[in-house]
Biopython code that builds the backbone (N, CA, C, O; Angstrom):
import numpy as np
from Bio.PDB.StructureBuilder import StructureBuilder

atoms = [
    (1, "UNK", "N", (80.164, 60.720, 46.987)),
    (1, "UNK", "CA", (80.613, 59.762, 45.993)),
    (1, "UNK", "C", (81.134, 60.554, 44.791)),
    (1, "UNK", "O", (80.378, 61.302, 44.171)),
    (2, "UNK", "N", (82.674, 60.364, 44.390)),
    (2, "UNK", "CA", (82.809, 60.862, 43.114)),
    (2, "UNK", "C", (82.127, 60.256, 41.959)),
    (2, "UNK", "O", (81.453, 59.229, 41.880)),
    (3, "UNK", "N", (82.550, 61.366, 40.853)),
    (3, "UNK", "CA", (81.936, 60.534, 39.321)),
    (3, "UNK", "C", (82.683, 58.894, 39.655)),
    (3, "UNK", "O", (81.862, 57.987, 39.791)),
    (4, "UNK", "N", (83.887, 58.588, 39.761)),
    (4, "UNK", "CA", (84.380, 57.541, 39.326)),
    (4, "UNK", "C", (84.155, 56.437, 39.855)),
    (4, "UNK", "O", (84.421, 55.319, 39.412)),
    (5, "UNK", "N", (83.449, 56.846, 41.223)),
    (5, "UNK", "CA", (82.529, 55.559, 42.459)),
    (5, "UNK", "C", (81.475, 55.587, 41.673)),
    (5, "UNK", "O", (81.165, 54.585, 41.028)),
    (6, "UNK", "N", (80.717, 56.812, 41.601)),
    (6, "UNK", "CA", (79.892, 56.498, 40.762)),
    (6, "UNK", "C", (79.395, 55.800, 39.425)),
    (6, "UNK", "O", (78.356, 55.181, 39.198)),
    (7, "UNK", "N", (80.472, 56.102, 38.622)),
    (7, "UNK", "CA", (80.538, 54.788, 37.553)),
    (7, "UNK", "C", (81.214, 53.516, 37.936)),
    (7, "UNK", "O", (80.357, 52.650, 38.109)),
    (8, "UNK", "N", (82.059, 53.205, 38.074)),
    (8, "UNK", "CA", (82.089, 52.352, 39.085)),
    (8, "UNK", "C", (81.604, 51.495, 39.786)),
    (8, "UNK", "O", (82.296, 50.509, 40.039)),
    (9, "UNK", "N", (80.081, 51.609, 40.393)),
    (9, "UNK", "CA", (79.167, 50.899, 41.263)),
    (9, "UNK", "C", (78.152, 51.117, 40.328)),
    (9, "UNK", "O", (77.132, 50.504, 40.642)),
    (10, "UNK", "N", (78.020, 51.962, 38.977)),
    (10, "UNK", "CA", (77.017, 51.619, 38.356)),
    (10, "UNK", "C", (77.615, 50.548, 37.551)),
    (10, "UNK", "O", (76.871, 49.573, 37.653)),
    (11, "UNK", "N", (78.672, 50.268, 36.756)),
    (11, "UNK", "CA", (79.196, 49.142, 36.397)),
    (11, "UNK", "C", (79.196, 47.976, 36.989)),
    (11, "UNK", "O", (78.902, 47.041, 36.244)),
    (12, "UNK", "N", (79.529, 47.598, 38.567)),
    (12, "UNK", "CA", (79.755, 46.919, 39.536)),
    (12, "UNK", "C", (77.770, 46.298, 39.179)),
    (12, "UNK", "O", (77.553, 45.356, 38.417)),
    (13, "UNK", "N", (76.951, 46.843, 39.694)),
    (13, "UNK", "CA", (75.822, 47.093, 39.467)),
    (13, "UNK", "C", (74.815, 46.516, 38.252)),
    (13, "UNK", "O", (73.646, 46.150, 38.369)),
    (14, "UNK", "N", (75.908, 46.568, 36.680)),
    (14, "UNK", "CA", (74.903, 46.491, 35.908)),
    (14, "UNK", "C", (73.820, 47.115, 35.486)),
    (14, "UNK", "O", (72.866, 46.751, 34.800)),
    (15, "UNK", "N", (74.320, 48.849, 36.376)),
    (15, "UNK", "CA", (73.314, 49.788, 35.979)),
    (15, "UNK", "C", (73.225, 50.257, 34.602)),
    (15, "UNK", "O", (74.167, 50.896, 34.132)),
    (16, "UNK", "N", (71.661, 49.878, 33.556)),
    (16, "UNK", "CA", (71.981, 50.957, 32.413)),
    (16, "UNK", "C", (71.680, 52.108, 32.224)),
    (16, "UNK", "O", (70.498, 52.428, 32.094)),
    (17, "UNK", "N", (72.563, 52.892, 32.170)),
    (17, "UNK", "CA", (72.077, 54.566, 32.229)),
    (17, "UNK", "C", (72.059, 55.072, 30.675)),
    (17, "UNK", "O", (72.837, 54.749, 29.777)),
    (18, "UNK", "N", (70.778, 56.093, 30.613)),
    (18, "UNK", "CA", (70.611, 56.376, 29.346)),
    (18, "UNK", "C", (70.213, 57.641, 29.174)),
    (18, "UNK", "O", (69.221, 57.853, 29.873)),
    (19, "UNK", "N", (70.641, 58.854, 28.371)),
    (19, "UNK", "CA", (69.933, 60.565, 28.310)),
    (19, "UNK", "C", (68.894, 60.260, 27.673)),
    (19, "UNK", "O", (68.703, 59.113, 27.266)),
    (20, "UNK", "N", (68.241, 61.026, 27.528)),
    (20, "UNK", "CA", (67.018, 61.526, 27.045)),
    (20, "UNK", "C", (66.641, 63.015, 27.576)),
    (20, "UNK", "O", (66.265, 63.391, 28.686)),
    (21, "UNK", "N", (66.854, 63.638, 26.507)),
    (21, "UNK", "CA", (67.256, 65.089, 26.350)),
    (21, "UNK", "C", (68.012, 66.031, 27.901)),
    (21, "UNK", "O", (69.233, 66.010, 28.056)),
    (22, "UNK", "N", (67.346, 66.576, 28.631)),
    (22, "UNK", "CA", (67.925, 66.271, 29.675)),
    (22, "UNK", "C", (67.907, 65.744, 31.001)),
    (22, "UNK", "O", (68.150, 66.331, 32.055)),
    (23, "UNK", "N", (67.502, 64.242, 30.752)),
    (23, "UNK", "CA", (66.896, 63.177, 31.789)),
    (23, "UNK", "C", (67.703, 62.290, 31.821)),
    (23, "UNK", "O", (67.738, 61.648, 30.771)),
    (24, "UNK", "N", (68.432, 61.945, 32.644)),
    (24, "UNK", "CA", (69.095, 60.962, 32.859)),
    (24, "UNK", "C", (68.425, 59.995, 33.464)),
    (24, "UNK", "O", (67.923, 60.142, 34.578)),
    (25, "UNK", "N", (68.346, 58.660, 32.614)),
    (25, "UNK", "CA", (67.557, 57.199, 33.083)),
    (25, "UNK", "C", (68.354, 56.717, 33.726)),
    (25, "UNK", "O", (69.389, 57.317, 34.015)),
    (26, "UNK", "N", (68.130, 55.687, 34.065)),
    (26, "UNK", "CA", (68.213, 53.977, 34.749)),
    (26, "UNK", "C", (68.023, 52.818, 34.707)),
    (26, "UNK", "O", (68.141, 52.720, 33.486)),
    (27, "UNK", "N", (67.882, 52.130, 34.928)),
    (27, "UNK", "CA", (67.562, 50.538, 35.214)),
    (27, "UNK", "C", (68.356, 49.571, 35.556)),
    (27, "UNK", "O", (69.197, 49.061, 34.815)),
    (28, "UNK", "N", (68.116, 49.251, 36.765)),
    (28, "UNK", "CA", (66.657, 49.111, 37.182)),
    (28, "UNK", "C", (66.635, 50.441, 37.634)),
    (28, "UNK", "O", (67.556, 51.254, 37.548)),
    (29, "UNK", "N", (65.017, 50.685, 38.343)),
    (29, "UNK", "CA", (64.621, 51.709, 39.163)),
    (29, "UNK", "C", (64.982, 51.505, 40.165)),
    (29, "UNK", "O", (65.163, 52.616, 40.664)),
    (30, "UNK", "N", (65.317, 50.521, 41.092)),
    (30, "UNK", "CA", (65.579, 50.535, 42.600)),
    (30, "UNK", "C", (67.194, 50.404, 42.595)),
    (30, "UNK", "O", (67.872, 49.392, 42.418)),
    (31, "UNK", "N", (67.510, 51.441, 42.788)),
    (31, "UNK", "CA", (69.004, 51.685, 43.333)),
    (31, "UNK", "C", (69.573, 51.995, 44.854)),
    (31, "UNK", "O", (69.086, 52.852, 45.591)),
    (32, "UNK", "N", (70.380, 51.381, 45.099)),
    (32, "UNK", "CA", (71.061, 51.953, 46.883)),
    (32, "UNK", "C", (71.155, 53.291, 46.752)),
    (32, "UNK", "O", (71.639, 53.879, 45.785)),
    (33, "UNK", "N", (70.630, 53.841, 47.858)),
    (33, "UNK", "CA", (70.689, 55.303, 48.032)),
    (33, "UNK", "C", (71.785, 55.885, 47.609)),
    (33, "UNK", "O", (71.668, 56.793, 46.787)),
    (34, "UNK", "N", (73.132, 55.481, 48.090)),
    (34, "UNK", "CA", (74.391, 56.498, 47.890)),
    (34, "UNK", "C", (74.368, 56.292, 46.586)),
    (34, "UNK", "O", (74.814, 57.339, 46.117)),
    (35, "UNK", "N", (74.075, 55.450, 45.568)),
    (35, "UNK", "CA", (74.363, 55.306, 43.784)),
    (35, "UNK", "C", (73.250, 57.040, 43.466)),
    (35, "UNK", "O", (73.588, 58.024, 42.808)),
    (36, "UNK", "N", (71.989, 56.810, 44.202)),
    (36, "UNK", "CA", (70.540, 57.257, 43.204)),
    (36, "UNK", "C", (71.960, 58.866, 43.629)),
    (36, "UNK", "O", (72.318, 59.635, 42.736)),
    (37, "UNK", "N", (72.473, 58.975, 45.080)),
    (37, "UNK", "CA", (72.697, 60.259, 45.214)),
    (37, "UNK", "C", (74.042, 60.608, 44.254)),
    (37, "UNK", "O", (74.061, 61.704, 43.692)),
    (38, "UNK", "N", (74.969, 59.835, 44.101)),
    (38, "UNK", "CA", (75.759, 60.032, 43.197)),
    (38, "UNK", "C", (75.050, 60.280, 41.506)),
    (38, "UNK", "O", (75.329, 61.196, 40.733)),
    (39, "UNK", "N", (74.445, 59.573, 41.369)),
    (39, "UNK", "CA", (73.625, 60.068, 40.457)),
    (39, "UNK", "C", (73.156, 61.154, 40.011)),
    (39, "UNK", "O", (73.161, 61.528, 38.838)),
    (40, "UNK", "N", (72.739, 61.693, 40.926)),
    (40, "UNK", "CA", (72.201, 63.415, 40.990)),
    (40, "UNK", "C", (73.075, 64.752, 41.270)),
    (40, "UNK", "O", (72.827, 65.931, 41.020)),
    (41, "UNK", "N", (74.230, 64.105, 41.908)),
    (41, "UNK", "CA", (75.191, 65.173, 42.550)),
    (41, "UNK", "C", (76.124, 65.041, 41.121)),
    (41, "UNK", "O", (76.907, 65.991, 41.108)),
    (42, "UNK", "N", (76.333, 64.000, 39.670)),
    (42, "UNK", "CA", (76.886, 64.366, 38.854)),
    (42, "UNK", "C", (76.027, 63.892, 37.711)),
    (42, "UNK", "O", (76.436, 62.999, 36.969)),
    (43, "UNK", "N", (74.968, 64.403, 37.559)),
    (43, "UNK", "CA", (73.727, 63.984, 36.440)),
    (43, "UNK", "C", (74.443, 64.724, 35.102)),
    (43, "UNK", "O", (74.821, 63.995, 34.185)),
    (44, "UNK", "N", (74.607, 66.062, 35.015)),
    (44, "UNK", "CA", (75.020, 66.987, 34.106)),
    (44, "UNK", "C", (76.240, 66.367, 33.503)),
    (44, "UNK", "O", (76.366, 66.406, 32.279)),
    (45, "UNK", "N", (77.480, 65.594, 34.520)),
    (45, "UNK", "CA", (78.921, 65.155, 34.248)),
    (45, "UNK", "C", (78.299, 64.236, 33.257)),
    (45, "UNK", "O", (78.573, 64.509, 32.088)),
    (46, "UNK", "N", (77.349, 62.976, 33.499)),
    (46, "UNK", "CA", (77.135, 61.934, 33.383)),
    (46, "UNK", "C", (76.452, 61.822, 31.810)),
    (46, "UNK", "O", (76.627, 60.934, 30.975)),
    (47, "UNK", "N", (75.738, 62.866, 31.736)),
    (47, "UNK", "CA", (74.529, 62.890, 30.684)),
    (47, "UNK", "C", (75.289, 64.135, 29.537)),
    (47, "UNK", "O", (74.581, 64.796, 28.778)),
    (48, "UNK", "N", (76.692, 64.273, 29.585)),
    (48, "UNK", "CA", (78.110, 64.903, 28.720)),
    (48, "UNK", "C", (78.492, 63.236, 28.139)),
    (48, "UNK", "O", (78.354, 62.858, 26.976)),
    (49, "UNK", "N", (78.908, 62.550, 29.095)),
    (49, "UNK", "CA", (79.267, 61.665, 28.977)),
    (49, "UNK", "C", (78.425, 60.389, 28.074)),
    (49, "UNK", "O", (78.752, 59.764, 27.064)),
    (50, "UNK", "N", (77.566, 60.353, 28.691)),
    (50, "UNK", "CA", (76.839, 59.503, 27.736)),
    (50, "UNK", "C", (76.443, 60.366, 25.793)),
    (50, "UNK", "O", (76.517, 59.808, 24.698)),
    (51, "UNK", "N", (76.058, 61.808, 26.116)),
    (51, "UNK", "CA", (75.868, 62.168, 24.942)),
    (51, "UNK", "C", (77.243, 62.105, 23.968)),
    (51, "UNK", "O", (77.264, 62.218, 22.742)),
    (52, "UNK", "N", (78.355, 61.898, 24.853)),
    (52, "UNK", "CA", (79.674, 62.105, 23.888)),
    (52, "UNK", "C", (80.037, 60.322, 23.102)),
    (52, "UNK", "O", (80.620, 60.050, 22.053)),
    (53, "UNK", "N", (79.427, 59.445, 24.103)),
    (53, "UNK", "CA", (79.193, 58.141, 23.799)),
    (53, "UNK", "C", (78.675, 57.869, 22.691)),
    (53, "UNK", "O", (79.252, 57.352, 21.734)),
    (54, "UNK", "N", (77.211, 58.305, 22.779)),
    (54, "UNK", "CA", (76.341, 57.669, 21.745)),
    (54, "UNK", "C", (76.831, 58.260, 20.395)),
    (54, "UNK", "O", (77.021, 57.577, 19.389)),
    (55, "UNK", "N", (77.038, 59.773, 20.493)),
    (55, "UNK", "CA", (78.167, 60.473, 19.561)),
    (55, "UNK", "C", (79.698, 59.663, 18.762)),
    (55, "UNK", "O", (79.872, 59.677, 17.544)),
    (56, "UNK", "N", (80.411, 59.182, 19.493)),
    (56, "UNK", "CA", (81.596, 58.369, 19.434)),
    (56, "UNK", "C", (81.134, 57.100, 18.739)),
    (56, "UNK", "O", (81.590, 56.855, 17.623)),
    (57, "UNK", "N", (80.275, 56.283, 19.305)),
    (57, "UNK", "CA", (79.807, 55.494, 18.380)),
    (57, "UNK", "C", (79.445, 55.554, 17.180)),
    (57, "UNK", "O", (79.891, 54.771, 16.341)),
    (58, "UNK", "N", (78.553, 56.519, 16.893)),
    (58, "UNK", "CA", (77.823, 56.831, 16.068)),
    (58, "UNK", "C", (79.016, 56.949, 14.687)),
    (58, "UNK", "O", (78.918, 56.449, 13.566)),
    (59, "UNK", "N", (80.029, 57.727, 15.214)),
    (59, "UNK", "CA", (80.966, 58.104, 14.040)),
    (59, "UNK", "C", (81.811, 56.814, 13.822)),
    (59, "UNK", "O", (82.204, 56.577, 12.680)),
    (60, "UNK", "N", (82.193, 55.751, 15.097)),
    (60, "UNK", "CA", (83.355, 54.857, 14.629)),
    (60, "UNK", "C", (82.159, 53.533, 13.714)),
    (60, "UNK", "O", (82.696, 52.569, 13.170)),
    (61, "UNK", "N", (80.802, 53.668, 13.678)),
    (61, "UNK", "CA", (79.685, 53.241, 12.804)),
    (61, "UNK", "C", (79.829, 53.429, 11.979)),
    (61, "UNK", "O", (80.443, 52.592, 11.317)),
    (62, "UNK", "N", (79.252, 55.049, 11.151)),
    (62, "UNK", "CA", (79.487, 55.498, 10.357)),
    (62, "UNK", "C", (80.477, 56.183, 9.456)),
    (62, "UNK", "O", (80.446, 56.102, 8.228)),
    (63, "UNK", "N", (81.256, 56.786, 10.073)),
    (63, "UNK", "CA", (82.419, 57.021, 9.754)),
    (63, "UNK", "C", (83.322, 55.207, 9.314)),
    (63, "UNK", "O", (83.603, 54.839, 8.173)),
    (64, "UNK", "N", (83.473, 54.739, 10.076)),
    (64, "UNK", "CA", (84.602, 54.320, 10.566)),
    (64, "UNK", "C", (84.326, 52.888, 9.910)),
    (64, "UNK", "O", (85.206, 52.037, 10.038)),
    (65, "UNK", "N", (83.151, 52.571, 9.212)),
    (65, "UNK", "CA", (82.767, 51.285, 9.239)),
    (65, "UNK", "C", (82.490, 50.092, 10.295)),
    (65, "UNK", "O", (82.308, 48.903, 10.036)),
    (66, "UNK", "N", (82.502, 50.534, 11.169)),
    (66, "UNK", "CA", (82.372, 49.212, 12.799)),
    (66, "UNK", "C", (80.818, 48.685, 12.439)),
    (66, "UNK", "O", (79.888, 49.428, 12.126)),
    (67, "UNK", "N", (80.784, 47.808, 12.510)),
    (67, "UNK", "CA", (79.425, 47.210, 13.161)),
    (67, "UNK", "C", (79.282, 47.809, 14.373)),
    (67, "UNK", "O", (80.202, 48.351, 14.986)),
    (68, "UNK", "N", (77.519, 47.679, 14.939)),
    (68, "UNK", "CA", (77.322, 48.514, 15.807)),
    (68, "UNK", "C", (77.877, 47.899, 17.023)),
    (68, "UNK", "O", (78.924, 48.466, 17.337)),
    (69, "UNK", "N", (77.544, 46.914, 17.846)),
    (69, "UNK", "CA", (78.653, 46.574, 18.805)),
    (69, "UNK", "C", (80.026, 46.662, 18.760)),
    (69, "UNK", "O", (80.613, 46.840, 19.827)),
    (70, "UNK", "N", (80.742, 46.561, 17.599)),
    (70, "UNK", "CA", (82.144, 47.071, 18.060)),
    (70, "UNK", "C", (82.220, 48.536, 17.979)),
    (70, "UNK", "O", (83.104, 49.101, 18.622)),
    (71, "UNK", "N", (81.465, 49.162, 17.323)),
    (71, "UNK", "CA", (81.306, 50.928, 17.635)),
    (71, "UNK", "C", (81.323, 51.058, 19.028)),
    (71, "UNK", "O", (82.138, 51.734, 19.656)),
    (72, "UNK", "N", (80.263, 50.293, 19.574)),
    (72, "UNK", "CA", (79.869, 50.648, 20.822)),
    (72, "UNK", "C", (81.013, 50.557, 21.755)),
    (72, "UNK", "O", (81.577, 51.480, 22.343)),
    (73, "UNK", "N", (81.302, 49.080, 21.801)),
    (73, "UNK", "CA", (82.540, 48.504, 22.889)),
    (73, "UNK", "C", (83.570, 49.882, 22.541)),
    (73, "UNK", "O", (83.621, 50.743, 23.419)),
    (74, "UNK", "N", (84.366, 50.089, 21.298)),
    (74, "UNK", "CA", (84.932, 50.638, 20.969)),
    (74, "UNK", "C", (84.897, 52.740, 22.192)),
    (74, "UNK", "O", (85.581, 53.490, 22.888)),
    (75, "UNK", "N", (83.475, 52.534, 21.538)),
    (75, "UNK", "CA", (83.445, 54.083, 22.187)),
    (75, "UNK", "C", (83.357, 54.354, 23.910)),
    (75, "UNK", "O", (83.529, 55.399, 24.538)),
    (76, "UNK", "N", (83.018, 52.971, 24.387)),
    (76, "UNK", "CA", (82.661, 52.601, 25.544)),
    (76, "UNK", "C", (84.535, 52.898, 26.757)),
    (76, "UNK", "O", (84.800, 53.451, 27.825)),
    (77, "UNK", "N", (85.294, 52.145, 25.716)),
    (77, "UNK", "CA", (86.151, 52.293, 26.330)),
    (77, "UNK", "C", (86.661, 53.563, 25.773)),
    (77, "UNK", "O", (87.796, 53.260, 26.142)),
    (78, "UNK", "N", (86.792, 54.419, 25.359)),
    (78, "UNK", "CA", (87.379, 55.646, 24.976)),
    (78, "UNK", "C", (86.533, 56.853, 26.052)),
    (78, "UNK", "O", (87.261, 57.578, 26.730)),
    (79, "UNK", "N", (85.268, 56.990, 26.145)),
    (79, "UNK", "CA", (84.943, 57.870, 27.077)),
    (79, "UNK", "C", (84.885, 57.390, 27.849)),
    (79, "UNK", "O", (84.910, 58.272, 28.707)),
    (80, "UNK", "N", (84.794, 56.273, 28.448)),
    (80, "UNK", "CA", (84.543, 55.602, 30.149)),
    (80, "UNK", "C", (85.819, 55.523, 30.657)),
    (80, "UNK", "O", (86.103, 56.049, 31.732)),
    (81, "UNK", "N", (86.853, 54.736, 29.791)),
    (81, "UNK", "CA", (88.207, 55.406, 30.280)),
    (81, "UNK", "C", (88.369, 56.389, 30.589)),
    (81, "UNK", "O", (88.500, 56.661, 31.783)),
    (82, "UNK", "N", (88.421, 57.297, 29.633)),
    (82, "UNK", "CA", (88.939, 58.608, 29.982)),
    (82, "UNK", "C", (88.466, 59.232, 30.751)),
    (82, "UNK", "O", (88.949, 60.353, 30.913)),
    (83, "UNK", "N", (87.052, 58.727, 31.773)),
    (83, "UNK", "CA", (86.227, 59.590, 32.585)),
    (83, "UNK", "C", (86.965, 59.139, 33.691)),
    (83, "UNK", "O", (86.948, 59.748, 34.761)),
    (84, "UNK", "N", (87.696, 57.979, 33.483)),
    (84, "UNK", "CA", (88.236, 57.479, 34.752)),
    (84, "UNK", "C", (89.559, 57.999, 35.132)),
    (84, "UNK", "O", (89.873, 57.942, 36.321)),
    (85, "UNK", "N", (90.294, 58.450, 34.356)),
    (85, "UNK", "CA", (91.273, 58.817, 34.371)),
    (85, "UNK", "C", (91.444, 60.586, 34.701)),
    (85, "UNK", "O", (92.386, 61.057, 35.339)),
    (86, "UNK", "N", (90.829, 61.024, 34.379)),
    (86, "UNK", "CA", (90.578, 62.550, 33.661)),
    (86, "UNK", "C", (90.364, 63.038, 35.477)),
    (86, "UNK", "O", (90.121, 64.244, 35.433)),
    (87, "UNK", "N", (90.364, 62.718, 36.510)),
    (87, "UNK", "CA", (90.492, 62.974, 37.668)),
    (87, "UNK", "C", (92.344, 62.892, 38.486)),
    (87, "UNK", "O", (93.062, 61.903, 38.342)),
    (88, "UNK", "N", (92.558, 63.525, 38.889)),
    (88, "UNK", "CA", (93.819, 63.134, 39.958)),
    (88, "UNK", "C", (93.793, 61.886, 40.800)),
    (88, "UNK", "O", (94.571, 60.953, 40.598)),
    (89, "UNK", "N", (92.885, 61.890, 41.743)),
    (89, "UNK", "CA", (93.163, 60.526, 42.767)),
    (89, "UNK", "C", (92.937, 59.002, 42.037)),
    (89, "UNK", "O", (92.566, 58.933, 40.866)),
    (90, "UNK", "N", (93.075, 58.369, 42.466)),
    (90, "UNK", "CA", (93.580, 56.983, 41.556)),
    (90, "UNK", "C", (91.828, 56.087, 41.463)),
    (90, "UNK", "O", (91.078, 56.419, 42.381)),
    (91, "UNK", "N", (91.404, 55.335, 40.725)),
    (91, "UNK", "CA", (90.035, 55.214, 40.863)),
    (91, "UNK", "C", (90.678, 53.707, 40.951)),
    (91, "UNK", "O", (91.840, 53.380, 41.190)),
    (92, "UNK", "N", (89.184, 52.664, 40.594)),
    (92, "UNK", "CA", (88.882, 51.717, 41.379)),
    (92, "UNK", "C", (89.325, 50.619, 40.028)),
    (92, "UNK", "O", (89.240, 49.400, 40.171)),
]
sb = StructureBuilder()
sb.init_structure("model")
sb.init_model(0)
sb.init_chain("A")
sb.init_seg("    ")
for serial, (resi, resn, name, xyz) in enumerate(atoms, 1):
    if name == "N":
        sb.init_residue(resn, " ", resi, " ")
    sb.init_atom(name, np.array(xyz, "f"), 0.0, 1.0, " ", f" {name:<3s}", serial, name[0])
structure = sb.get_structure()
């Protein structure tokens, strides 16, 4: 499974994924096998990604004046896009 199936079917999913230092969460806990393994085969990609998130927010917050949900939405689509894109083959 690439990163982009992988986000992808965690989106599809409703998976919330979250760092904690270098632990990448979940929820729920019971995931289909090929997600938990995509999971693990790009934990490091994933837990860049989320730290560049909570980061991105943080500044279009503070910096930027957003309330925190439009920080969020805001930063949501700027690195999740670009994670989607930032590959050659065409994603989902």
């Amino acid at each position: 499974m690439t990163l982009d199936q992988t986000l992808a079917e965690v989106a599809r999913l409703s998976v919330c994924l979250s760092a904690r230092e270098d632990r990448l969460r979940y929820f729920p806990k019971t995931l289909p096998a090929e997600l938990l393994s995509g999971l693990a085969a790009h934990k490091a990609e994933l837990l860049d990604l989320l730290y560049e998130y909570d980061e991105r927010a943080a500044i279009y917050e503070y910096d930027g004046g957003l309330c925190r949900d439009d920080a969020e939405a805001l930063a949501r689509l700027e690195i999740f896009g670009w994670a989607r894109k930032s590959t050659p083959q065409n994603r989902v």
